[in-house]
N, C-alpha and C positions, 0 to 999 in steps of 0.2 A: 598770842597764838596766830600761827599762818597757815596758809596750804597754799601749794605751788599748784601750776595748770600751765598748759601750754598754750599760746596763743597762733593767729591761722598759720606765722611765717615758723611755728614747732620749736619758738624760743620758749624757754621755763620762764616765767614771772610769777612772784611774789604776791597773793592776797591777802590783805588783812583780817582780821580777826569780825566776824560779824559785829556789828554797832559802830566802825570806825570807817564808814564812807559816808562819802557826800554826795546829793543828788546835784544834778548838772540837768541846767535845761538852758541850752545855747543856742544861738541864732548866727547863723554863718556867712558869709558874702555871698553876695546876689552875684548870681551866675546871668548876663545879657546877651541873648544868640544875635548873629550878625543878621541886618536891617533887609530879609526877605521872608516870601512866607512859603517858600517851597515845600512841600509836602516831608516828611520821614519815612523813611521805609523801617521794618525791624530790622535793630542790630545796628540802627545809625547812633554815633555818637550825638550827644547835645552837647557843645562846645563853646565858649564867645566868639571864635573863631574859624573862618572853612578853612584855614591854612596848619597842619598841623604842629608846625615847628613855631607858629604863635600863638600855640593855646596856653592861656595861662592856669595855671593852681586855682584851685576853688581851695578855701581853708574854712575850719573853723575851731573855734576855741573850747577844747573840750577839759579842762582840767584849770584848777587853782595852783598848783604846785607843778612844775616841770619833770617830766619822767616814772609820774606815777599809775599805777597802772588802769585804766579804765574800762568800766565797760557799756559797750552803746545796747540801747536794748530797743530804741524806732526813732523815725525822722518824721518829721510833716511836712512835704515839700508841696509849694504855693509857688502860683503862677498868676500874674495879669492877663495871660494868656488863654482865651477859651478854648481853643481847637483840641488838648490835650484831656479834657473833660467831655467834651463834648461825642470825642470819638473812643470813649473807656478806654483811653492808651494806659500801657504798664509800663513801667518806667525801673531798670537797675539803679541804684546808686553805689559805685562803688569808694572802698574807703583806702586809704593812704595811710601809710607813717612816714613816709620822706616826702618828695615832692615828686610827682608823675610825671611831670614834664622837664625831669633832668633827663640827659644823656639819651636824646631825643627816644623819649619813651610813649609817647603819643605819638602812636603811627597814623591816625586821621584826622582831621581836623572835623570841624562841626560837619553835618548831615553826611557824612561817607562813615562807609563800615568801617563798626569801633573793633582799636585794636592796641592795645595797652603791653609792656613790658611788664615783667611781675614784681619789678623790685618794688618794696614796700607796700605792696597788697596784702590786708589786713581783713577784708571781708566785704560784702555785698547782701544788700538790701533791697526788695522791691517791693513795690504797690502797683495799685491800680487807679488812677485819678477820678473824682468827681466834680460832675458841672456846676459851676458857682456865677451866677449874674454878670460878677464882676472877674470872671477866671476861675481858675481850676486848682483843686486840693487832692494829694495824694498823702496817705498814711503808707511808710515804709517800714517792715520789718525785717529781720535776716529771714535771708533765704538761703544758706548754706547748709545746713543742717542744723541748727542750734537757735536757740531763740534769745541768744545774745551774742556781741563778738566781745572777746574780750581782748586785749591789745594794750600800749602802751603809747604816748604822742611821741613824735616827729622827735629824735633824739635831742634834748637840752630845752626842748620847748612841752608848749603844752595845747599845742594844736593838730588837727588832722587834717587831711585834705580830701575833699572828693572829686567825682566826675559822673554824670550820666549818661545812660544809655535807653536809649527810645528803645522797648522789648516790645511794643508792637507800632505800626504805621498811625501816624498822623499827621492834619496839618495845620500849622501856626495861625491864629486869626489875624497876628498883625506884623510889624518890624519890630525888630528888638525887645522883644519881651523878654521878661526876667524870670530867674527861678529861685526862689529864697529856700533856705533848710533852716528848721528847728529842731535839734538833734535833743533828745533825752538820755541820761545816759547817768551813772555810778561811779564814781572817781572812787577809790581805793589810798589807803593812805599806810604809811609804814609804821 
């Protein structure tokens, strides 16, 4: 038994019959902002990059089998970084089925106002960070309306991509810090 749903881009995809998924708790490339500690305003992108046409993909590996359909239901994004705990910054994360930085779809680069193409926007999640000794922890849930997205990986693959977005002001304690994700999420299977 199946039932069909729509996912955020209004494609139909296929879910399996209750008892036939698998849980997914993956950890995704570390995102390293470029080596300054200038402040963020809200609505600035978090980038590795200030140049936008060299930001690279943030990916992570959401799925055991290629093309099946997933669903993300929170992130736990970690930082080395104090300033983003420190000053209760809220933070988007948004999610990918292609790659965001094709077909120069990243209109800013790190700390300028974010501004994304919608090809393969699949949905968005946000927290709010807390202070940790050694850096900062935010738990991310959808914020779109639904309290999971469901979607399918990056066509042939079994990966998504994301990007962040600073949703209030703060600033970096140091150079180059990093930002890790731990996505939790329900693989779906045929």
């Amino acid at each position: 038994m199946t039932m069909q749903v729509r996912d955020a881009s209004n494609n139909i995809i296929t879910i399996p019959k209750p008892g036939t998924t698998r849980f997914i708790v993956a950890t995704g490339t570390a995102l390293t902002r470029p080596a300054n500690t200038t402040a963020y305003s809200a609505g600035d992108s978090v980038s590795d990059n200030a140049t936008a046409g060299s930001v690279t993909a943030n990916s992570i590996t959401v799925a055991d089998v290629a093309d099946q359909p997933v669903t993300v239901e929170a992130v736990t994004l970690t930082t080395n970084d104090t300033g983003p705990g420190a000053a209760g910054a809220t933070f988007e994360l948004h999610l990918f089925d292609s790659n965001p930085t094709a077909n120069s779809g990243v209109g800013a680069g790190d700390n300028a106002a974010y501004t994304q193409k919608r090809a393969g926007w699949v949905g968005v999640l946000s927290g709010t960070f807390r202070a940790m000794s050694d850096g900062s922890v935010a738990r991310l849930v959808p914020s779109s309306g639904d309290n999971r997205i469901i979607t399918t990986p990056v066509s042939g693959a079994m990966t998504l991509n994301w990007q962040l977005v600073a949703v209030t002001g703060w600033t970096p304690s140091a150079n180059s810090t990093t930002f890790t994700l731990t996505l939790e999420a329900e693989q779906g299977r045929a």
